[in-house]
LUMDRENNU-313349 format. One record per residue (C-alpha): residue in one letter; x, y, z. Coordinates in steps of 0.1 Angstrom, whole numbers, padded with zeros to 4 digits. Example, Ala and Ser with C-alpha at 12.3 -4.5 7.8 and 13.67 -1.06 7.14 Angstrom:
R,A,0123,-0045,0078
R,S,0137,-0011,0071
END
This chain:
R,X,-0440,0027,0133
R,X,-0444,0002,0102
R,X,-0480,-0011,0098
R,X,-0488,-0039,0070
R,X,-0522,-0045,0065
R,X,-0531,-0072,0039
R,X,-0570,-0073,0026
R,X,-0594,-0087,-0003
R,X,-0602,-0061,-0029
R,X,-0639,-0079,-0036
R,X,-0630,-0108,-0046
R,X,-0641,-0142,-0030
R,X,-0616,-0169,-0037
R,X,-0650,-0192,-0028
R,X,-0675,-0195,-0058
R,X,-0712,-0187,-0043
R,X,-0740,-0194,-0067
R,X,-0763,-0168,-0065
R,X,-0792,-0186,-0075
R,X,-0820,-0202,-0055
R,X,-0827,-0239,-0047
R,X,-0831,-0258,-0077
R,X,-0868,-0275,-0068
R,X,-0882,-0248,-0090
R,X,-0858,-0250,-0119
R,X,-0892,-0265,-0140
R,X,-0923,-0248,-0150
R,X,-0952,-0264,-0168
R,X,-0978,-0246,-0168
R,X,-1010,-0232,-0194
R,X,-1016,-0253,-0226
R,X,-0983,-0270,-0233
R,X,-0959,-0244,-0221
R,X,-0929,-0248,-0202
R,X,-0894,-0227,-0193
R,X,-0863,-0242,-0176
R,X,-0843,-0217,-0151
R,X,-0809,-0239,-0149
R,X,-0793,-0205,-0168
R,X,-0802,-0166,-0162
R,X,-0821,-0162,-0192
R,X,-0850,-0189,-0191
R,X,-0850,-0218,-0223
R,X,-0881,-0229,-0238
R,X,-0894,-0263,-0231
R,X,-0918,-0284,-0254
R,X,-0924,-0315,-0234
R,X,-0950,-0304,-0215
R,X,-0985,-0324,-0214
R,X,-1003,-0303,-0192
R,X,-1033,-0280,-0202
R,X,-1048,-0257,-0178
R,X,-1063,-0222,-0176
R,X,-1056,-0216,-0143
R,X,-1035,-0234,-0113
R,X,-1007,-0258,-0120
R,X,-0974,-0269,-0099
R,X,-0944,-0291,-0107
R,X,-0916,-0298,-0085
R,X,-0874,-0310,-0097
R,X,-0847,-0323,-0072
R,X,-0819,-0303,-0060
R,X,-0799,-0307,-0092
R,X,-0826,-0294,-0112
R,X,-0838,-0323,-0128
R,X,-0875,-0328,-0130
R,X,-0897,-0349,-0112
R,X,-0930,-0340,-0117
R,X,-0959,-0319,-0125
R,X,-0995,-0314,-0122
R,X,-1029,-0293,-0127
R,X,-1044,-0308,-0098
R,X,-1063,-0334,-0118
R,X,-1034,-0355,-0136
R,X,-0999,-0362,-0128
R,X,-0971,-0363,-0152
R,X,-0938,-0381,-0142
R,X,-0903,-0371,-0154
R,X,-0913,-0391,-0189
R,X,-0940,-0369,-0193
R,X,-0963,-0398,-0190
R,X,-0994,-0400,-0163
R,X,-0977,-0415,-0133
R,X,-0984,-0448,-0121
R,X,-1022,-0441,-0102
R,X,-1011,-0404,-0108
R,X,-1051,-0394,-0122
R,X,-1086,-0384,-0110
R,X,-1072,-0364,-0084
R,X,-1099,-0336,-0073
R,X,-1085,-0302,-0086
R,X,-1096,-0285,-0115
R,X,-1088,-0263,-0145
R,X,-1109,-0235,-0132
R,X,-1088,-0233,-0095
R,X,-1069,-0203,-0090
R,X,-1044,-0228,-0074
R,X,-1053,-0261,-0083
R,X,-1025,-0280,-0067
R,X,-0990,-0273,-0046
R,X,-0967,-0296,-0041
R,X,-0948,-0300,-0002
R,X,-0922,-0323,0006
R,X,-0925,-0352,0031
R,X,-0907,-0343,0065
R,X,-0884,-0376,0070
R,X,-0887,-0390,0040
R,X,-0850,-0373,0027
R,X,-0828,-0402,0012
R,X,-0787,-0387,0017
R,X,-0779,-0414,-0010
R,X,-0803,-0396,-0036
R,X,-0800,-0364,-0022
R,X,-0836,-0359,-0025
R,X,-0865,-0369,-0009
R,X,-0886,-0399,-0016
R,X,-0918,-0385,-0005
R,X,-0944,-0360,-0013
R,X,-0975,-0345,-0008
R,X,-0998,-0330,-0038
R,X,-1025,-0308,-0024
R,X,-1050,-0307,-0046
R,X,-1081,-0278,-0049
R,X,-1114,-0276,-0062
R,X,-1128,-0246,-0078
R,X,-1151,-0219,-0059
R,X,-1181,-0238,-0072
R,X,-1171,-0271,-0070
R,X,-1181,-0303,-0044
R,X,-1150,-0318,-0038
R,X,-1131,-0289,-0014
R,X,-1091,-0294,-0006
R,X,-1074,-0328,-0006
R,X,-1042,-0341,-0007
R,X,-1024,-0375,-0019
R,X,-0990,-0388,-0011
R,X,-0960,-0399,-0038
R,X,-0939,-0421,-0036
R,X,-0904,-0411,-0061
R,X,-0893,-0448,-0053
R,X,-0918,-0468,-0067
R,X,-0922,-0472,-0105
R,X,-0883,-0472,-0114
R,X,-0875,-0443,-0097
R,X,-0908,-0422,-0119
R,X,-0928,-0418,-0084
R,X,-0964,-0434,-0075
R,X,-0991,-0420,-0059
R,X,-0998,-0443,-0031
R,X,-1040,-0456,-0029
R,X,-1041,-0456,0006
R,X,-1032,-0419,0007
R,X,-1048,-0404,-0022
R,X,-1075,-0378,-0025
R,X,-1078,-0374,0016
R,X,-1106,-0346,0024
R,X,-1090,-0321,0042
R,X,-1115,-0293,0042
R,X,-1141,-0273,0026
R,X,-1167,-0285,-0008
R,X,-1168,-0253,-0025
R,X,-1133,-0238,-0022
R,X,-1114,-0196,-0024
R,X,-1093,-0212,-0047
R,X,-1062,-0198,-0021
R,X,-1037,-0223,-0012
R,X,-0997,-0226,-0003
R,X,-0972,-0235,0021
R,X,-0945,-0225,0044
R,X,-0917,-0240,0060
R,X,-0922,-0240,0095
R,X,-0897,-0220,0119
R,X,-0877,-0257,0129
R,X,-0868,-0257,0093
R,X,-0879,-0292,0086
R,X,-0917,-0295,0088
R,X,-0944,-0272,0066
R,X,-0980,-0254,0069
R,X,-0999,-0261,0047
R,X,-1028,-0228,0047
R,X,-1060,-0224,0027
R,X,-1090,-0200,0029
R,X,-1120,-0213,0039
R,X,-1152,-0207,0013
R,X,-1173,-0177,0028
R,X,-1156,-0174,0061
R,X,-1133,-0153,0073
R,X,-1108,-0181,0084
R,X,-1072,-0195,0072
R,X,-1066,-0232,0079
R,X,-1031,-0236,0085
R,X,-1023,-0275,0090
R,X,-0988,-0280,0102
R,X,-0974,-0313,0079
R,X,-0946,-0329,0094
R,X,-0926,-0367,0094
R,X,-0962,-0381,0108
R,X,-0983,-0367,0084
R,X,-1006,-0341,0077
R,X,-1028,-0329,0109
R,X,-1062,-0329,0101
R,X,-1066,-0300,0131
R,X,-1060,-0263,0117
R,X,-1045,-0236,0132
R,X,-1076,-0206,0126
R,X,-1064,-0173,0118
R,X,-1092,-0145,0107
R,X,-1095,-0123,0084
R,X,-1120,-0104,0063
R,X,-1150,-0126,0056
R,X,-1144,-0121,0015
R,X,-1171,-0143,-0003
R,X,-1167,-0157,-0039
R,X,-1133,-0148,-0038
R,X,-1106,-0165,-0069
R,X,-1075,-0148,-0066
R,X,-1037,-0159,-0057
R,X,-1022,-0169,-0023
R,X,-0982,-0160,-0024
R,X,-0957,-0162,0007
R,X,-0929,-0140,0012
R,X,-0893,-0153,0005
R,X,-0882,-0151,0041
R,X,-0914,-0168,0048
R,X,-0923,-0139,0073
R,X,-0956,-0135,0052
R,X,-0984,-0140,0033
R,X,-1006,-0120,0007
R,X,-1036,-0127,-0009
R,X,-1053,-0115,-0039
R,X,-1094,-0109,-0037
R,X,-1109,-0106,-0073
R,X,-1144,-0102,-0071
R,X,-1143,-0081,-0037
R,X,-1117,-0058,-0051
R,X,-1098,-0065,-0018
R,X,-1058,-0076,-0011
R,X,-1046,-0084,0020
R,X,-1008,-0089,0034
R,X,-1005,-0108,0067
R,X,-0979,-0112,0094
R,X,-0973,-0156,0098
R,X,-0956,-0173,0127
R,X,-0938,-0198,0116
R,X,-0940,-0215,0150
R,X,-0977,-0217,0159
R,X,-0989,-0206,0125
R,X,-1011,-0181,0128
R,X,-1018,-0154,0110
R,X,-1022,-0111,0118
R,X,-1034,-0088,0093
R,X,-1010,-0062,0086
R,X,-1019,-0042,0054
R,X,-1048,-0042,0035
R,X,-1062,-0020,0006
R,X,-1088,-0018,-0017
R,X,-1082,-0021,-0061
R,X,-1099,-0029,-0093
R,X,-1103,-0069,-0094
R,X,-1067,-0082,-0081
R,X,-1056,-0120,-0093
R,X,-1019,-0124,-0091
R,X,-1002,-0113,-0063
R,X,-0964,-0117,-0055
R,X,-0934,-0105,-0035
R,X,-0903,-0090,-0047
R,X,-0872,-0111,-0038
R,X,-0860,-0085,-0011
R,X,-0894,-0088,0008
R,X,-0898,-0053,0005
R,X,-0925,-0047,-0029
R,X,-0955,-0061,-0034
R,X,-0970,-0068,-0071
R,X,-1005,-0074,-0079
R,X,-1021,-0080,-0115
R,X,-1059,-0065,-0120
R,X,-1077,-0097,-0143
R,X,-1098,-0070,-0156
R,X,-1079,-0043,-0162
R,X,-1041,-0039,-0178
R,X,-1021,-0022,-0148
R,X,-0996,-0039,-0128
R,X,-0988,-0025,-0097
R,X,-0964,-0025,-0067
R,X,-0969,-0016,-0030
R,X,-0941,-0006,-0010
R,X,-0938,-0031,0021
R,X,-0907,-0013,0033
R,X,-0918,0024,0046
R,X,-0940,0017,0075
R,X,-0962,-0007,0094
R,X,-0989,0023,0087
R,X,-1020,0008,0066
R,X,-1020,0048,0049
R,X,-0984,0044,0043
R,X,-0989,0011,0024
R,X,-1018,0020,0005
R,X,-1001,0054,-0005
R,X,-0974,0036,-0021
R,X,-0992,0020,-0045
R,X,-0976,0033,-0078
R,X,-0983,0016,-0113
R,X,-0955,-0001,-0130
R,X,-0966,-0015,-0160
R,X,-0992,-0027,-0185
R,X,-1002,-0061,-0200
R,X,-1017,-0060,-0236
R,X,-1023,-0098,-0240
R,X,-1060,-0101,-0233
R,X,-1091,-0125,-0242
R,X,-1132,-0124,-0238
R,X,-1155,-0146,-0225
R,X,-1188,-0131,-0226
R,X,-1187,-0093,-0212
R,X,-1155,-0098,-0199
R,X,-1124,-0089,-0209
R,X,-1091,-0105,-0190
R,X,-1059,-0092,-0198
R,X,-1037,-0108,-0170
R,X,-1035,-0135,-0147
R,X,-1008,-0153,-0125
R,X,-0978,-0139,-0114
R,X,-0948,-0156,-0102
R,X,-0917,-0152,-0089
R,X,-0889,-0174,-0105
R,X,-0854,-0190,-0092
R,X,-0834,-0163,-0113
R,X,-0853,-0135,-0094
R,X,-0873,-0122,-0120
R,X,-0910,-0122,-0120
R,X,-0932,-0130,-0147
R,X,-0967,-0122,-0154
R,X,-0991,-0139,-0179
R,X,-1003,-0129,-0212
R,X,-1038,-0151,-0217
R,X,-1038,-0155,-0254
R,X,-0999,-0151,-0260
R,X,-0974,-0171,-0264
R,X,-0952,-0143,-0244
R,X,-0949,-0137,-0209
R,X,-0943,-0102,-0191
R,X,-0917,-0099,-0174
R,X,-0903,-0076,-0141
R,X,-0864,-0076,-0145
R,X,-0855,-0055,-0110
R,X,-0880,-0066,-0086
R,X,-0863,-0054,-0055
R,X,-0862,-0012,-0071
R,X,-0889,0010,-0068
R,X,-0913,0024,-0089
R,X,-0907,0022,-0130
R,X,-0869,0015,-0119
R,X,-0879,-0022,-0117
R,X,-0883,-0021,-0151
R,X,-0913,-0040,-0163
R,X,-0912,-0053,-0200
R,X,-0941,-0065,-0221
R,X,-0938,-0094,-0236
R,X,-0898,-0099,-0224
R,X,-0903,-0137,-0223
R,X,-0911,-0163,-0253
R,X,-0929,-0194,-0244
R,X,-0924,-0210,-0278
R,X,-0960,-0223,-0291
R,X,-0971,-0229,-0257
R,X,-1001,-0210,-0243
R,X,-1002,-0194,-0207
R,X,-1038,-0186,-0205
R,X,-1041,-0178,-0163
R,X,-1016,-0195,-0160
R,X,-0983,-0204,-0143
R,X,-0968,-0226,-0117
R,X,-0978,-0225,-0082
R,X,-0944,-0233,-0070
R,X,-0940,-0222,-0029
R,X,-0917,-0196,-0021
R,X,-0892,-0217,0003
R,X,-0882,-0233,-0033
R,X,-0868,-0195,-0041
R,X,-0847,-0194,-0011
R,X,-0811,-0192,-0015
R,X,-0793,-0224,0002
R,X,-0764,-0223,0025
R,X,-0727,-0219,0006
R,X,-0694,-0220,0024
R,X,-0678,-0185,0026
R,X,-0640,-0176,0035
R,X,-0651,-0154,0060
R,X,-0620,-0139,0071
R,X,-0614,-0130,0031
R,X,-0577,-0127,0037
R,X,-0549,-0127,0012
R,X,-0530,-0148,0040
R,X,-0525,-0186,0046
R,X,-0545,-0180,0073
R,X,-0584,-0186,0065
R,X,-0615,-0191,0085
R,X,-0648,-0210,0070
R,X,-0684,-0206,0076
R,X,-0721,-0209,0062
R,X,-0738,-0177,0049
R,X,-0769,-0193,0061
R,X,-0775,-0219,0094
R,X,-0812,-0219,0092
R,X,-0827,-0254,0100
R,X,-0786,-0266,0106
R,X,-0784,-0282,0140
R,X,-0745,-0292,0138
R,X,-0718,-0290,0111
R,X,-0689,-0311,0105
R,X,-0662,-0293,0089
R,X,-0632,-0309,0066
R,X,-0604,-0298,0044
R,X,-0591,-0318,0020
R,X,-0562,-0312,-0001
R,X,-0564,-0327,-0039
R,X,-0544,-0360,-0031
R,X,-0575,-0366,-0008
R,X,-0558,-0364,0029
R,X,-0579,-0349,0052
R,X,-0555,-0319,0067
R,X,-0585,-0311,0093
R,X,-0620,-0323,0106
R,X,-0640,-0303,0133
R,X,-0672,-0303,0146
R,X,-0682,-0266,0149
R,X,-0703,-0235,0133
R,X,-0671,-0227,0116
R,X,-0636,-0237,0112
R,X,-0599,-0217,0108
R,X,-0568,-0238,0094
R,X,-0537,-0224,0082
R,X,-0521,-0236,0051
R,X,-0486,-0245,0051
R,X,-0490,-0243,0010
R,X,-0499,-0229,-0017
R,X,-0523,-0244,-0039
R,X,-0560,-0255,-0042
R,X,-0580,-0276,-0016
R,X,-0619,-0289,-0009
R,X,-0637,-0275,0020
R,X,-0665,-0302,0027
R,X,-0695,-0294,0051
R,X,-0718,-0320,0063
R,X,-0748,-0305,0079
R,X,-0772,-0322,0101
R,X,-0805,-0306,0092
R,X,-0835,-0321,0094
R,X,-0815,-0348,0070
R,X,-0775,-0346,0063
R,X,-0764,-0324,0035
R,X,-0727,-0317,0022
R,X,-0718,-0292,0009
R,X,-0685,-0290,-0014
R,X,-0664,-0261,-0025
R,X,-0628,-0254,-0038
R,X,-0608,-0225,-0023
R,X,-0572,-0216,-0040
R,X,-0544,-0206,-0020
R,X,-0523,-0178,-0043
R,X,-0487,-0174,-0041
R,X,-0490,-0142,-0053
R,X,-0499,-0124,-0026
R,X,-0486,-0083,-0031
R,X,-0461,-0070,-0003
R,X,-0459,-0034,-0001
R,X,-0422,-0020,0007
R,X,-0406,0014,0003
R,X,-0378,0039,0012
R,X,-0378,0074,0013
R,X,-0352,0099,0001
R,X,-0350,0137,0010
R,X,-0338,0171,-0002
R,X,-0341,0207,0005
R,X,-0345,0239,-0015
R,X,-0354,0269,-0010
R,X,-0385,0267,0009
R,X,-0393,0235,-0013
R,X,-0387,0198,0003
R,X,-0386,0169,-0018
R,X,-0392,0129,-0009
R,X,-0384,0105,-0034
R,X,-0400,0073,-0028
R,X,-0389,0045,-0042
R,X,-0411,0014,-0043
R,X,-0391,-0021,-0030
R,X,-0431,-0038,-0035
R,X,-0432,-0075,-0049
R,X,-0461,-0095,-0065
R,X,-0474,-0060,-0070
R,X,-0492,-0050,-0108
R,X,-0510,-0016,-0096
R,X,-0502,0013,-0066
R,X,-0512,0040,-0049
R,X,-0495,0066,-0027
R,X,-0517,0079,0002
R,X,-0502,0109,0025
R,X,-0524,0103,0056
R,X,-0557,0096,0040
R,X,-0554,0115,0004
R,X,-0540,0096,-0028
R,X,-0514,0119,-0045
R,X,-0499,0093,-0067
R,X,-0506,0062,-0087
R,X,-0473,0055,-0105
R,X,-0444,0027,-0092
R,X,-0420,0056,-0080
R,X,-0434,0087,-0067
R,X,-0421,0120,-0051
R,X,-0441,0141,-0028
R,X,-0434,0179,-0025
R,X,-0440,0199,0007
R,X,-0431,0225,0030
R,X,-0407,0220,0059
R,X,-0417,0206,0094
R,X,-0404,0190,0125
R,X,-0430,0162,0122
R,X,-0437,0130,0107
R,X,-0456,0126,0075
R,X,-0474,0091,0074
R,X,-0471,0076,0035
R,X,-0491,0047,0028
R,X,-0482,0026,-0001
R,X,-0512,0003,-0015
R,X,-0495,-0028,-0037
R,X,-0524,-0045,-0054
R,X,-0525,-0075,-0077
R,X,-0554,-0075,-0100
R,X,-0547,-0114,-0110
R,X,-0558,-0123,-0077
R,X,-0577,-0096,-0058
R,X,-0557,-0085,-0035
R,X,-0538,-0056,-0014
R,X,-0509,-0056,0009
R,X,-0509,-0017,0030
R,X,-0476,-0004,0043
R,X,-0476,0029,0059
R,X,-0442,0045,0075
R,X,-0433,0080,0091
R,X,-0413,0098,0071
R,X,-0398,0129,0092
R,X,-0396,0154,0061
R,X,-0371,0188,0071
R,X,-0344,0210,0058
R,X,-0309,0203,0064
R,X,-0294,0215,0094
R,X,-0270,0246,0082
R,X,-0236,0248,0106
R,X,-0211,0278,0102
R,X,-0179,0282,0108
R,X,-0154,0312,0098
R,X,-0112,0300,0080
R,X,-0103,0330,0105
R,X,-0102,0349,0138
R,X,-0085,0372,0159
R,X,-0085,0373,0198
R,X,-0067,0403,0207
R,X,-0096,0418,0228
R,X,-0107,0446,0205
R,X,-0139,0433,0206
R,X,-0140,0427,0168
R,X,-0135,0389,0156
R,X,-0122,0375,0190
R,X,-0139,0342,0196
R,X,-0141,0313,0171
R,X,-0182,0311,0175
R,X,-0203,0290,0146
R,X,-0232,0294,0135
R,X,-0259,0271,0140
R,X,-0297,0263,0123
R,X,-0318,0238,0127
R,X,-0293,0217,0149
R,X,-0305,0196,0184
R,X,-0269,0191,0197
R,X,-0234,0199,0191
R,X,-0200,0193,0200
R,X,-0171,0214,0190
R,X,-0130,0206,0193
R,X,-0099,0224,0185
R,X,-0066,0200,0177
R,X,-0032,0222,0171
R,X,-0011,0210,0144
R,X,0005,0184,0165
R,X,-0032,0167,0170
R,X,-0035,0177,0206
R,X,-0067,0187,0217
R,X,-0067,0222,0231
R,X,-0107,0229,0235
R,X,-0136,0204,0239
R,X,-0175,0221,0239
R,X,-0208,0211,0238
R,X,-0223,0242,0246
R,X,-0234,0256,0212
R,X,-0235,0291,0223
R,X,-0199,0289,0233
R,X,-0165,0294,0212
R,X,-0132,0290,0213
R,X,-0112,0323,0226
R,X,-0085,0313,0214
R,X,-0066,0301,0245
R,X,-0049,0270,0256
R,X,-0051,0265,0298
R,X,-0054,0304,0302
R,X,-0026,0310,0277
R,X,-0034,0329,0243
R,X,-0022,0301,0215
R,X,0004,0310,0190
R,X,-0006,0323,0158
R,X,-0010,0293,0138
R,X,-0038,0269,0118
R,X,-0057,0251,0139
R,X,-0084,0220,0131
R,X,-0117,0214,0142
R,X,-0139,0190,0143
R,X,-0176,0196,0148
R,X,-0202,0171,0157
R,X,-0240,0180,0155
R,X,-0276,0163,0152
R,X,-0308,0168,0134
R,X,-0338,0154,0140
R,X,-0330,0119,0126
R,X,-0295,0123,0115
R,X,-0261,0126,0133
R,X,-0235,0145,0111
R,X,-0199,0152,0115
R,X,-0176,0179,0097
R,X,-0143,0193,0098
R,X,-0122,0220,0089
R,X,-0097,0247,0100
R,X,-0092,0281,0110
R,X,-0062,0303,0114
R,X,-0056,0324,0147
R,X,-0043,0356,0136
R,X,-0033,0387,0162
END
């Protein structure tokens, strides 16, 4: 038995950005404050025109760059100038969430990569006349710097006095959006599906808790599964359940704390955080034990503390928004510093998640309440090729590590002279290079728009291959194999008998008792240059050498002392014994290793004389031959 078995030690040979979508690379937010994410650790930007206390959005395209943002009132284009009919919108500084910005279903343009169309929502404060409304922009008008369009701008959509609660979610065909608010003093959510028509003007109702005067955030998981919502003058947070077919909401957990205002998932889906406006703690619920209410509220653990705080009256605020950004950090307001707080391990439990105060400048910019109310389906990670079959081979096969919203895929590999080698039509593709060297995988997805996606995969000619030989001896009760490594393209090894690592050098010698059955050695070549590991395991049949005895001597004369020529045999499967007299004839012939040579010739007693013999015997793997000579003496 020889098995190779040639693997990836962690490497991927494909390069997979693990960051999100790049629509939320841009915040603006608070008075004149403003972080990029293009790089893990967030720069400062000092652009920013916007001046809020409270809700704000802004949106980039899929290369990061920005478009626009907004406090729900104003509009500032990529210039950082008031787009073209881009003011006098109905939102207001005072809104939890004054504004959110969706995507226009249909209105994707494959030459820009990006679409051309979208829809600010816009909301009123808890005590204010004009409700929720929405206007539409248009990114081609105005050079390319967007416009908001006057027959769609300001539409009533619900409500006069507003909760201050709004967000989105992509729906479950991955190309059309809810938009959901809570109604003012009822116990419904209006979810409004948004699609390549328009907006409906006909909600969904879901119901929940009639909470009155209620400011506080709206957030939306990052699998879009579901929605919590923050209750700050009730005291109350809620965490629903949302289908993302029909849109409605169920209530799944609820529990009662100290004046709640930001509210926010972990990456994972699995924590919860909330802020208290009127207190310092910020704490995290456990969404991951049960579905049990008790469970949820039992796992409410404290995690940190803002010290940033302001007063207006007889209050004292010392947080307020919370938000979850593209390099999966979170980050919590600080109202009268120019510092944000900051959650570095979201996804870990308890004080593992590691909250640090002040752990993020803002430059001379100002947060107040505030930061970006960007949706969560901006957070999500998009679709990258993967080498799925991550072999060290020629052979390679190609797929997506995400297919939501992708209805077909058409697959190509190109190598760098630009000749297509193959082009399929299929959820993933196999091809096997005939050479080394590097090549473009190129997916174009039909979504709800086409996509293509681009990567480079390298084909290595230094793939390891693991060879060896064995080499045996016996002493004693001691039994020694030498191994000696024939590997090529290897730079590190390890020697496995069975499962168990007994050596890590190039040449290597096992010691072990004696036995009749095969040992299995594995032999591990790896090449750290490239990540990868060629297996070869072997029997090796590891036991002494056979022992065969023969006397110079013996005398048949029937005294019953020395009369038969008999050897002596160990650790022998077969033998074959014959007798030659000087003259090369052969006189006896056995294979019967119990029997021996009395000495005669065809009944007749053979002169005394030397006599040669040849004896012929077999181990286990080895066939062995030996000769030598006797003298008949009488």
């Amino acid at each position: 038995m020889k098995l190779h078995l040639l693997f990836l030690l962690g490497m991927l040979f494909i390069t997979v950005n693990i960051f999100s979508q790049k629509e939320g690379y841009n915040w603006y937010f608070g008075n004149n404050a403003g972080l990029n994410f293009s790089s893990p650790t967030p720069t400062i930007l000092t652009n920013s025109k916007i001046d809020t206390y409270e809700g704000c959005s802004s949106i980039s395209d899929k290369e990061g760059n920005l478009l626009f943002y907004t406090d729900g009132r104003v509009i500032y284009n990529s210039m950082h100038d008031t787009m073209l009919n881009g003011s006098n919108l109905f939102g207001n500084p005072s809104s939890t969430s004054s504004a959110i910005i969706i995507p226009k279903p249909g209105s994707y343009n494959t030459n820009l990569n990006r679409y051309t169309n979208y829809y600010v929502f816009s909301c009123d404060y808890e005590h204010g006349s004009n409700g929720i409304n929405y206007s539409e922009i248009d990114m081609l008008m105005d050079n390319g710097l967007g416009a908001v369009l006057s027959t769609t701008k300001n539409i009533h959509l619900m409500d006069s006095a507003t909760s201050e609660k709004i967000t989105a979610i992509k729906h479950s065909n991955g190309c059309d959006y809810w938009f959901i608010a809570k109604s003012f003093n009822t116990p419904f959510y209006h979810a409004y599906l948004v699609n390549s028509t328009g907006v409906s003007n006909v909600p969904v109702l879901s119901s929940g808790p009639n909470m009155p005067n209620t400011t506080g955030e709206i957030t939306v998981s990052p699998d879009q599964s579901m929605i919590a919502a923050a209750y700050a003058h009730t005291f109350h947070i809620e965490v629903y359940d949302f289908n993302r077919s029909n849109g409605s909401l169920s209530l799944k957990f609820y529990d009662s704390t100290f004046t709640p205002f930001g509210i926010e998932f972990s990456p994972d889906n699995s924590k919860l955080y909330v802020t208290q406006i009127l207190d310092s703690n910020v704490l995290q619920y456990d969404l991951s034990l049960t579905n049990n209410n008790s469970s949820f509220q039992s796992s409410k653990v404290i995690v940190g503390k803002c010290t940033g705080n302001f007063t207006i009256g007889s209050f004292t605020y010392y947080s307020g928004a919370i938000q979850l950004a593209p390099n999966n950090k979170i980050y919590i307001t600080n109202p009268t510093s120019n510092m944000l707080n900051v959650i570095e391990f979201p996804n870990k439990k308890g004080d593992s998640c590691n909250f640090v105060q002040n752990g993020q400048s803002i430059g001379a910019g100002l947060s107040h309440l505030s930061l970006p109310s960007i949706p969560s389906f901006y957070n999500t990670i998009e679709p990258h090729i993967i080498d799925s079959s991550k072999s060290c081979s020629l052979s390679k096969v190609f797929n997506l590590d995400n297919y939501e919203g992708i209805n077909n895929i058409n697959w190509e590999i190109i190598d760098l002279n630009g000749n297509t080698l193959l082009s399929a039509i299929d959820s993933s593709i196999a091809y096997t290079f005939k050479d080394f060297g590097s090549y473009i995988i190129k997916a174009i997805l039909e979504k709800c728009y086409i996509d293509t996606l681009y990567d480079t995969i390298s084909i290595n000619s230094n793939y390891p291959i693991a060879d060896f030989s064995s080499l045996n001896s016996y002493s004693n009760t001691d039994f020694h194999i030498d191994f000696v490594n024939q590997s090529t393209h290897g730079t590190n090894y390890e020697w496995y008998n069975s499962t168990s690592l007994f050596d890590s050098s190039f040449h290597s010698t096992l010691n072990t008792e004696s036995s009749n059955t095969a040992l299995l050695i594995c032999l591990v070549a790896k090449n750290i240059s490239n990540g990868c590991a060629d297996t070869l395991c072997k029997p090796v049949y590891y036991e002494p050498e056979p022992i065969l005895f023969l006397p110079n001597a013996f005398t048949p004369n029937g005294d019953g002392i020395n009369d038969v020529f008999l050897p002596v045999l160990n650790g022998i499967s077969s033998f074959r014994l014959i007798i030659y007299n000087k003259w090369g004839q052969e006189i006896f012939n056995t294979n019967n290793k119990d029997e021996g040579w009395d000495g005669t010739y065809k009944n007749i007693l053979s002169k005394e004389d030397v006599y040669i013999w040849k004896a012929y015997y077999k181990s286990k793997t080895k066939t062995h031959l030996k000769i030598g000579h006797v003298t008949l003496l009488k």
